[in-house]
N, C-alpha and C positions, 0 to 999 in steps of 0.2 A: 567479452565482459558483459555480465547481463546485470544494470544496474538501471533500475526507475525511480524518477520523482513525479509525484505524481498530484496535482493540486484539482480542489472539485470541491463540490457541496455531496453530502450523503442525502442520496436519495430514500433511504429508507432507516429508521432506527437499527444499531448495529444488533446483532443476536448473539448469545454466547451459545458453545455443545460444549459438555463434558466429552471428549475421548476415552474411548476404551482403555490408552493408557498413560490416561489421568491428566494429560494437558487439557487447557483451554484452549478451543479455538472460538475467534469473534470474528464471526461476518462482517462485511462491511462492505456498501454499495454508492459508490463514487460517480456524482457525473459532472466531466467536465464538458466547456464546449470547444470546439474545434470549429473550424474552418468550414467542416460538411454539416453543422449542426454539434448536437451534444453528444458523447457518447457515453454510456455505462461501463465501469469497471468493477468487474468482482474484486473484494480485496477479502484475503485471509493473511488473520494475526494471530497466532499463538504465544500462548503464554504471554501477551503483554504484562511489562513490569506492575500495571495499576488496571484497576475495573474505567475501564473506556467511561468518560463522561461527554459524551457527545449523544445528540441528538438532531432527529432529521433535519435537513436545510443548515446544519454546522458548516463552515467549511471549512476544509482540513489538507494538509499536506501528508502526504507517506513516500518513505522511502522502502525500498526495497526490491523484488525481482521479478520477471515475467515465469510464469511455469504452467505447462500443460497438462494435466494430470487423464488419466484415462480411470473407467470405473467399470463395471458392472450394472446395468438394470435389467428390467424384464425386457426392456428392449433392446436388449443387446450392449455390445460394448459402446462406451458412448466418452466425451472427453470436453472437458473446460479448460478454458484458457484462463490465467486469474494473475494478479498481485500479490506475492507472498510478502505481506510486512515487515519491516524490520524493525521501523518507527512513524510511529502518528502524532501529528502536533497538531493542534491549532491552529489555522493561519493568519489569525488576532496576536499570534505570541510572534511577534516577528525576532527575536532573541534565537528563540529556538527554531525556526525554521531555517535563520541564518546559519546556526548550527547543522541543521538535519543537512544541508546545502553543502556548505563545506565539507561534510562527511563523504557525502555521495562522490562530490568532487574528488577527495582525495584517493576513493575509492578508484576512481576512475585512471590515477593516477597523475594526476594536475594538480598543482597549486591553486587553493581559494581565490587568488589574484588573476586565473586562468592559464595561466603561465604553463607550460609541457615539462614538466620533469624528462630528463633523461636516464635511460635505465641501463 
């Protein structure tokens, strides 16, 4: 199962690119701190339901997956590791984050209460 929550401040204001076919993608650059220090996460969200109102130093929660994408440059084949979003909240709206939480949980296949579903 490849499922992340992912909690941090945005290091940098999110950017939106029109796609070629016609979705939005919205950058977003997450840092949390860890154990070794802080680290940076790429986060990509398309098509979010609404125009992202965050700005830098927001902190924010997202769920969603880990994905390695490989590309083309002049340098050669080259590849980022990143966050594909599913959902971004706020982490002031604690309502929603308990939501976004639960989701991933149940995703995961557990009960909100932690509990192991048997399948």
């Amino acid at each position: 199962m490849n499922s992340v929550v992912l909690r941090g401040h945005l290091s940098s204001d999110p950017q939106a690119r029109e796609l070629a076919s016609g979705s939005v993608l919205w950058s977003l650059e997450i840092t949390t701190p860890t154990d070794e220090g802080a680290w940076s996460v790429p986060v990509a969200w398309f098509d979010p339901p609404t125009v992202p109102m965050f700005t830098v130093g927001d902190e924010v929660v997202v769920r969603g997956a880990v994905r390695r994408r490989f590309f083309r440059s002049a340098s050669g084949t080259q590849s980022r590791t990143e966050v594909v979003a599913v959902e971004v909240v706020a982490a002031a709206a604690t309502r929603k984050v308990q939501r976004l939480v639960a989701r991933a949980t149940e995703r995961l296949g557990a009960a909100p209460d932690g509990a192991v579903r048997s399948r």
